[in-house]
N, C-alpha and C positions, 0 to 999 in steps of 0.2 A: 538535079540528079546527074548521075554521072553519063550517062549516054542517050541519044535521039531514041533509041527502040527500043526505052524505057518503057516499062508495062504496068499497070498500079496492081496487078495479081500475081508480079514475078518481080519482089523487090530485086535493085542489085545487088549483090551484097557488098561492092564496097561504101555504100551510103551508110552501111553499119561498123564498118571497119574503123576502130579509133585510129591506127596509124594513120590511115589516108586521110581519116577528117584532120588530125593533129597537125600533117604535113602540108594538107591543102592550108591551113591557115598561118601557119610559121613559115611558110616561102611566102604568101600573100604579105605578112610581119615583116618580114625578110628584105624583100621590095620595094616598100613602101619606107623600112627605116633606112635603106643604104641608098637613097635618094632626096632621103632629110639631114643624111650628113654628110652628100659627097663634100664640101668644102668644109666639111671637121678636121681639123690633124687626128690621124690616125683610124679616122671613119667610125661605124657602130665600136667597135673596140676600145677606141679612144673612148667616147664616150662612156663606157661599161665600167672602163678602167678611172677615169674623172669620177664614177659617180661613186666607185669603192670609196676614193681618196678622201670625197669629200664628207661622206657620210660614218665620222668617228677619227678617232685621234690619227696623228703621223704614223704609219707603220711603213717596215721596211719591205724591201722589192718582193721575197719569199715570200712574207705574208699575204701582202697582196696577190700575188701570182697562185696562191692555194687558195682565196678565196674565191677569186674570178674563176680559176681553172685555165689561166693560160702560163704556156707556157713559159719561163724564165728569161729566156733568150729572146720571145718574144715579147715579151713584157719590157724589157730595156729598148727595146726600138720604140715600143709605142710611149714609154715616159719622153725618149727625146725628139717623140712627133709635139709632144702636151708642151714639153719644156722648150721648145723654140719660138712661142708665141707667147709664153711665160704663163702659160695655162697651171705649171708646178714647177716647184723646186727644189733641188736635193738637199740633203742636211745631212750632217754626220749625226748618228745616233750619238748621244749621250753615252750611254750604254755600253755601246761595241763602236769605236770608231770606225773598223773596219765593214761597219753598213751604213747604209744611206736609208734616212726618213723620208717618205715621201708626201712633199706639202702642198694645198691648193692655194694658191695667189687668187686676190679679192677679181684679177680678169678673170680665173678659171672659174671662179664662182659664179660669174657671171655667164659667160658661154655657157656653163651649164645650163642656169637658169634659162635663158632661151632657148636651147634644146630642147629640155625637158617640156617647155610649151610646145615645141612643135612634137614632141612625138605624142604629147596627148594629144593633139589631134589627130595623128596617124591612126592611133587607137580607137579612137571616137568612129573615122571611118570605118577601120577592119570592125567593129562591133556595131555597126548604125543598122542592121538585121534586126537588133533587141532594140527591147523600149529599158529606160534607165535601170528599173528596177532586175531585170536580167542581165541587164552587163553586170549590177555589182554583186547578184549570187555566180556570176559567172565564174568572176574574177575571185569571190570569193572560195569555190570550190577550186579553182585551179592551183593558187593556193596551199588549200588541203594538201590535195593530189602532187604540187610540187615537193612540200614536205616532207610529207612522208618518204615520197620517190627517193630525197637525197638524204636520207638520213645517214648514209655513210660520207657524205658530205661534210667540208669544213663551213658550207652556210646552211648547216643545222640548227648553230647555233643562233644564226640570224631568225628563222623560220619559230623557234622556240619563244624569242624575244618578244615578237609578232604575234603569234597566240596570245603572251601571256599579256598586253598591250589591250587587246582586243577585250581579253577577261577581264583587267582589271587599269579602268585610266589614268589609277595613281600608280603603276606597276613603273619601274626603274624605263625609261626612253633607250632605242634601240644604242643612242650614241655612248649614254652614260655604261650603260651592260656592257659593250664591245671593248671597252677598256680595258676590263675582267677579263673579258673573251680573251683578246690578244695576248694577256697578261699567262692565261692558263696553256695556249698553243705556244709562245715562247719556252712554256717550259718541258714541251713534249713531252707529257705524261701517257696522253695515250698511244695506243696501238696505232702504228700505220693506216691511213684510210685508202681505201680503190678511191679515185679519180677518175673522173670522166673529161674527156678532152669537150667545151659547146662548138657545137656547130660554127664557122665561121660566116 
């Protein structure tokens, strides 16, 4: 509970409050990952930005920066946190020479790969409250709940891909779809999205 002169006839109310649950556990999140990657280049972001790159074909810096949600400017700082240990490397698009592809090298795939172990166990801790079976309806509402939430989001498409995965396990893999994906936002058909800056 939230305070000593807690009373069980006078809940508090912010024990029912979702912000405050949401933010007591995303700073605890918070915490515990920016202390699994102080010696990452570029720290959680680095990481966030590694795992866009890795996960679906070469795309250029824009791309990626409207996926993640960071910003442009800062999105070139953190490739040459990634790119000085050769975690990625730039490529002239095909396409446009005047962008750069952005590639994972077989080390960056690696640092990933043990990152991503240790933050599942970050996770393992912030959820070790539940027994297994509730972490993954947890995770699996959350989710829901993030999808919907971003539907004005460019990883709506991602969250789409992931239902229909879930529906059907011969459904096209998030990597093969995202090809499409990117194929369809290079050609800016749609309407401008609101954007949201995440949390640092």
């Amino acid at each position: 509970m939230t305070g000593a002169t807690h009373r069980p006839d006078r809940p508090d109310p912010l024990d029912d409050d979702l912000g405050w649950m949401l933010g007591i556990v995303f700073r605890g999140y918070l915490r515990a990952a920016e202390h699994a990657f102080t010696d990452f280049p570029g720290g959680p972001r680095g990481y966030q930005l590694l795992t866009a790159a890795i996960n679906g074909p070469a795309r250029n810096q824009g791309t990626i920066a409207e996926e993640i949600g960071i910003d442009r400017t800062v999105l070139t700082y953190l490739i040459d946190d990634l790119e000085r240990p050769g975690f990625v490397a730039r490529r002239a698009d095909p396409a446009d020479r005047r962008s750069r592809l952005i590639e994972v090298t077989d080390a960056g795939r690696t640092a990933w790969e043990q990152r991503r172990s240790t933050l599942r166990q970050v996770e393992s801790h912030l959820l070790g409250a539940l027994t297994a079976a509730e972490s993954a309806t947890l995770r699996s509402l959350l989710q829901k709940v993030a999808c919907s939430t971003q539907a004005v989001d460019p990883l709506r498409d991602l969250c789409e891909v992931v239902t229909q995965v879930q529906a059907d396990p011969a459904a096209p893999t998030p990597t093969s779809r995202r090809t499409d994906t990117a194929a369809v936002r290079s050609g800016r058909t749609a309407a401008p999205r609101t954007r949201r800056r995440r949390p640092d």
